[in-house]
C-alpha positions in Angstrom: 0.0 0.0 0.0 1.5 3.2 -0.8 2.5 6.0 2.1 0.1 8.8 2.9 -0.2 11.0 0.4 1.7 9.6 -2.2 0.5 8.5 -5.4 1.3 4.8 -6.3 3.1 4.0 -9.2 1.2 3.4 -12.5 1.4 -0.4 -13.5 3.9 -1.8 -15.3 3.1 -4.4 -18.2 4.5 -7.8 -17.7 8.3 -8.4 -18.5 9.1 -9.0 -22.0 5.6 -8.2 -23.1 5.7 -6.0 -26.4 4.5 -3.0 -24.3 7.1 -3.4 -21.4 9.8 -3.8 -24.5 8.6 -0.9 -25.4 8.4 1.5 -22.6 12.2 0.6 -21.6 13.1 1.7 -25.6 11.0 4.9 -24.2 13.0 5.6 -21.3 16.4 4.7 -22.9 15.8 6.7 -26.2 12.9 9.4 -26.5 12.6 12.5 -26.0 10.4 13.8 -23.2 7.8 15.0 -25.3 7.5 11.1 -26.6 8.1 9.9 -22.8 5.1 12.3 -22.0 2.9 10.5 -24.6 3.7 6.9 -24.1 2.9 7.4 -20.1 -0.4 8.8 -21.1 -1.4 6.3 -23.4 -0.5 3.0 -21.7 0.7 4.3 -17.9 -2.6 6.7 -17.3 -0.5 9.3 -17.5 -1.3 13.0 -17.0 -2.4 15.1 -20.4 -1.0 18.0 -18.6 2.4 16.7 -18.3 2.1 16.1 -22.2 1.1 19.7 -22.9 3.9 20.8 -21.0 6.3 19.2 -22.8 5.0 20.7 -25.9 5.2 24.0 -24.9 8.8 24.1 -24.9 8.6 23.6 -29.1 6.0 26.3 -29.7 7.3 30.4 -30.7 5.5 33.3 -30.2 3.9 33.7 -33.6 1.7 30.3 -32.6 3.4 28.0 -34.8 6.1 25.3 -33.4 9.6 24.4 -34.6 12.8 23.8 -32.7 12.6 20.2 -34.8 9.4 19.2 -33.3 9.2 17.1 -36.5 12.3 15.9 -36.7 13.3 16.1 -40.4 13.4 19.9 -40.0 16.0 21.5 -37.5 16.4 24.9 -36.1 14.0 27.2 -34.4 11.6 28.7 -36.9 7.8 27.8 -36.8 6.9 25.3 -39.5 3.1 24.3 -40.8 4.7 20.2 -40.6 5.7 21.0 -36.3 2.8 22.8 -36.3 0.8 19.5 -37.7 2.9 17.5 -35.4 1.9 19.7 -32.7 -2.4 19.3 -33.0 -1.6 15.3 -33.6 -0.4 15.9 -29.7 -3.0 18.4 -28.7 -5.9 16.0 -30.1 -4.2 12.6 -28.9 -4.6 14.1 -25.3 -8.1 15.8 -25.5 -6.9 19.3 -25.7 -7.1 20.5 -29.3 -9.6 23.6 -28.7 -9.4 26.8 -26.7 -7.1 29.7 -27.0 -3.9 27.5 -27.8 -5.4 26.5 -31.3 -7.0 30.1 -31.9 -3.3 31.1 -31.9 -2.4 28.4 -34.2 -5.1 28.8 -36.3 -3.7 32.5 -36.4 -0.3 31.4 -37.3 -1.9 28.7 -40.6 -3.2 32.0 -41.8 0.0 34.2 -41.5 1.5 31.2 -44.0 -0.5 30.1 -45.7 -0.7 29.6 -49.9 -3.0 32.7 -52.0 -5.6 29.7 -52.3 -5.6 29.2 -48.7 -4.1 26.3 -48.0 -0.5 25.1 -46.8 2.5 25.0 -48.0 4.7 21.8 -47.1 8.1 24.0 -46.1 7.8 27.2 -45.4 10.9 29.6 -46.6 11.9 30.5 -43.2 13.4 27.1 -43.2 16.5 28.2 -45.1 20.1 28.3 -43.7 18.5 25.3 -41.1 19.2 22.0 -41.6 16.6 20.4 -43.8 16.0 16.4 -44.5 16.8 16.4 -48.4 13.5 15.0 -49.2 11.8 18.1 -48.1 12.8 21.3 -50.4 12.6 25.1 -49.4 11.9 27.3 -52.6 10.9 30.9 -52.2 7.2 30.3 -52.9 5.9 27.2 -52.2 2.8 25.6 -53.7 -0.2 24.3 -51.6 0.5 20.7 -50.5 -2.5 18.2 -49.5 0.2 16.7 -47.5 0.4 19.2 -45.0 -3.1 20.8 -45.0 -5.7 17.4 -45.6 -4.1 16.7 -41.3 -4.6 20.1 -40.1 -8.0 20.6 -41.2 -9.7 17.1 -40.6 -8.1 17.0 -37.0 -9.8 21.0 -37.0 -12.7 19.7 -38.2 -12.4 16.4 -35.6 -12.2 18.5 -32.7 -15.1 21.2 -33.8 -12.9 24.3 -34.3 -14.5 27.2 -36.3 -12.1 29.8 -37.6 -12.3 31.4 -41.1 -8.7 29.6 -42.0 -10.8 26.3 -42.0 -12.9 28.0 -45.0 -11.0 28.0 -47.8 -8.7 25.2 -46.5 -11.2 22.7 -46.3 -12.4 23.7 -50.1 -8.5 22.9 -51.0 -8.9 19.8 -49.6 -12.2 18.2 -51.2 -11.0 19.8 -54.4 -7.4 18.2 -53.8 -8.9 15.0 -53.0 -11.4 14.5 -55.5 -9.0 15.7 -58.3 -6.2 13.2 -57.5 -5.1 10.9 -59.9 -1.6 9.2 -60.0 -0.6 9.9 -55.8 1.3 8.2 -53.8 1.4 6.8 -50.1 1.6 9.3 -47.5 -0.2 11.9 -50.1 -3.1 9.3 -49.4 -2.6 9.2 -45.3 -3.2 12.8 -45.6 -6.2 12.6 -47.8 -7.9 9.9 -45.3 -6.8 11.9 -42.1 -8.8 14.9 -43.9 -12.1 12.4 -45.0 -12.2 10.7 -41.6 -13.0 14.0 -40.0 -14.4 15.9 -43.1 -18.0 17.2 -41.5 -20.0 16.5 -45.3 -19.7 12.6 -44.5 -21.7 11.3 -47.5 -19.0 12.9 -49.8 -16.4 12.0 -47.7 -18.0 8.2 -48.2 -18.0 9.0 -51.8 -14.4 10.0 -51.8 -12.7 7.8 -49.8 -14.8 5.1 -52.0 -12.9 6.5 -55.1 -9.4 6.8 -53.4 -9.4 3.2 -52.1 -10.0 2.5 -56.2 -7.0 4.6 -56.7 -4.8 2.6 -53.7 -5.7 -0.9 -55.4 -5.3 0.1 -58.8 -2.1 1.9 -58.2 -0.7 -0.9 -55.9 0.1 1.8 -53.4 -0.8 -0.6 -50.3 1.4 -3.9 -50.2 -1.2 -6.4 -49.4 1.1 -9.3 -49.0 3.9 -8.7 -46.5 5.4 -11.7 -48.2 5.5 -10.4 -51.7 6.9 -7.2 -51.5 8.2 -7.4 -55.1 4.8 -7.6 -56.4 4.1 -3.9 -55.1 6.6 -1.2 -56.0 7.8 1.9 -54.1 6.6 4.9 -54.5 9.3 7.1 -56.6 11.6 9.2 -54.3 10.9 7.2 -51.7 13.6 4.9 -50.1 14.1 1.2 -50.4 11.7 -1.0 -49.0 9.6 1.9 -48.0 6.5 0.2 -48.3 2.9 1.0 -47.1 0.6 -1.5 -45.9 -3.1 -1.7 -45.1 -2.8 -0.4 -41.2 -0.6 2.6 -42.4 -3.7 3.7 -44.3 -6.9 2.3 -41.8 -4.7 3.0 -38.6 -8.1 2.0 -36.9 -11.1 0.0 -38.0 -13.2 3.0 -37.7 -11.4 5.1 -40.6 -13.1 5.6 -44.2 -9.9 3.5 -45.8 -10.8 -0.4 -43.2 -13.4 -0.6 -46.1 -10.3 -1.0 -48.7 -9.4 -3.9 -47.5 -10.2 -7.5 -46.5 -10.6 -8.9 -43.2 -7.8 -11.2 -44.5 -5.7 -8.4 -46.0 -5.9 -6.4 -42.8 -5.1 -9.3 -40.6 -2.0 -10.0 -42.6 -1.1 -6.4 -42.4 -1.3 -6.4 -38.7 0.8 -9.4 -38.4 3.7 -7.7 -40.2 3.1 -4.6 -37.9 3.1 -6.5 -34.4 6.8 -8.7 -36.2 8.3 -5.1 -37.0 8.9 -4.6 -33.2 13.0 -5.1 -33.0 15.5 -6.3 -30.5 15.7 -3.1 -28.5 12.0 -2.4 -27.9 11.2 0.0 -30.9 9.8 0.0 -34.3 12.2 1.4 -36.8 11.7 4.4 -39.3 11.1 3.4 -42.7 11.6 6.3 -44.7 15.1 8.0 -46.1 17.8 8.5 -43.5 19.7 11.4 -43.5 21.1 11.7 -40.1 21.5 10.1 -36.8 19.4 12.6 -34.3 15.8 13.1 -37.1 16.0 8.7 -37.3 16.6 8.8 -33.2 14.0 11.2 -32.4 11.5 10.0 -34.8 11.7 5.8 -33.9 9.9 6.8 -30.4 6.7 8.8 -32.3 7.4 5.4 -34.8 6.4 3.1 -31.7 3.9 4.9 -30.3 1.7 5.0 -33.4 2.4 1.5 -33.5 1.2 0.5 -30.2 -1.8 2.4 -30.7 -2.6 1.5 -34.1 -2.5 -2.5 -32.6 -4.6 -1.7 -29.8 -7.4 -0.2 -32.0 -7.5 -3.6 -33.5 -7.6 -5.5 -30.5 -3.9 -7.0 -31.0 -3.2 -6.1 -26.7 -4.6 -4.4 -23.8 -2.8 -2.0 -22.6 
């Protein structure tokens, strides 16, 4: 029983369970933002402990930086931290009140003329920037960025006249597409799943799951991986599976895929967990700290992505 006034310590999952593998790669690797999360999904931990450690990536104009998205170092306030940063907000229960007027503030001060986002924004330069992601002087609108901002908005009920002309980008962005690729289509779901017109999102998301079979952009077969190429400019072996697109049975993009297909998926997922506790970051590499910092987010969405599927308790 625990002294007076002291409050006991949150359970710990049995020893070499996936989830006590993976709260020692927590302590031993993540950053205390990540260490924040993990507690509060699987240790009951405090959301105000999470916010706090937020705070310390978010500037004065609203925005965050300070390589809260790890592929983009230095200070300046970026729309992918700031995505990074409502993920947080919303995966705690706090995505509303005067913190997200300010950011909604900061999405208009950089935003694209047709209202949308821009992937990088210039102020990047002279920072240290994963190749992948460019900096040009005037950047065009990128579903990428924007689809997650406004469905997680939209998700949490936030009215501001950014989401306007925003969410028109996206449905025309969405419904337009044609040759995409992976994470282009994450974004488009994490948009439909919260869109509020939910007969055209059904209608949409019908048409992009077409567009995912068709285009062989999901690898259906963990065990064929020839049979479903990478997307160009991505790196090798970068695949996407079924889960990376339905990361829970109650997104638009479960319907793409069969109760078999999904399973399979799901397998692969819960056998990608490696020696030290951790998933491991699929995309290019370009230096030690951004592949570090990003394996802990990695395993965290992995964790929770099997728990919405029932895969463990915890």
């Amino acid at each position: 029983m625990a002294a007076s006034g002291v409050s006991p310590l949150p359970s710990t999952p049995p020893a070499r369970s996936p989830l006590f593998r993976a709260e020692q790669f927590m302590w031993l690797t993540a950053r205390v933002l990540e260490q924040r999360l993990f507690a509060h999904h699987f240790l009951h931990g405090c959301p105000d402990a999470v916010e706090t450690a937020l705070d310390a990536y978010r500037n004065e104009d609203g925005g965050y930086g300070h390589a809260l998205e790890p592929d983009l170092r230095g200070p300046v306030s970026q729309p992918l931290h700031t995505a990074r940063a409502l993920r947080v907000l919303d995966a705690v229960g706090r995505c509303g009140g005067q913190r997200v007027e300010r950011v909604c503030r900061y999405l208009t001060s950089v935003s694209t003329p047709d209202g949308a986002l821009p992937a990088v924004h210039p102020g990047q330069r002279g920072y240290p920037t994963a190749p992948f992601l460019t900096v040009v002087d005037n950047p065009p609108s990128e579903l990428l960025t924007t689809g997650p901002v406004v469905g997680l908005l939209h998700r949490n009920e936030v009215w501001h006249a950014w989401l306007f002309r925003a969410t028109d980008y996206c449905w025309q962005a969405v419904e337009t597409l044609e040759k995409s690729h992976p994470y282009e289509v994450q974004a488009a779901v994490a948009f439909l799943d919260s869109a509020p017109d939910r007969p055209r999102a059904q209608a949409a998301a019908d048409r992009l799951g077409r567009l995912v079979r068709e285009q062989r952009l999901a690898a259906l077969d963990p065990d064929r991986l020839d049979a479903f190429p990478v997307a160009a400019g991505y790196a090798p072996g970068e695949h996407h599976f079924p889960h990376d697109f339905a990361r829970s049975p109650d997104s638009l993009a479960r319907a793409w895929f069969t109760d078999d297909e999904m399973a399979r998926s799901l397998d692969h997922l819960a056998a990608g967990q490696q020696e030290d506790g951790g998933w491991p970051v699929t995309w290019r590499q370009w230096a030690p700290a951004p592949t570090l910092e990003a394996r802990p987010a990695v395993t965290i969405e992995a964790l929770r992505t099997l728990r919405a599927y029932g895969r463990f308790v915890g």
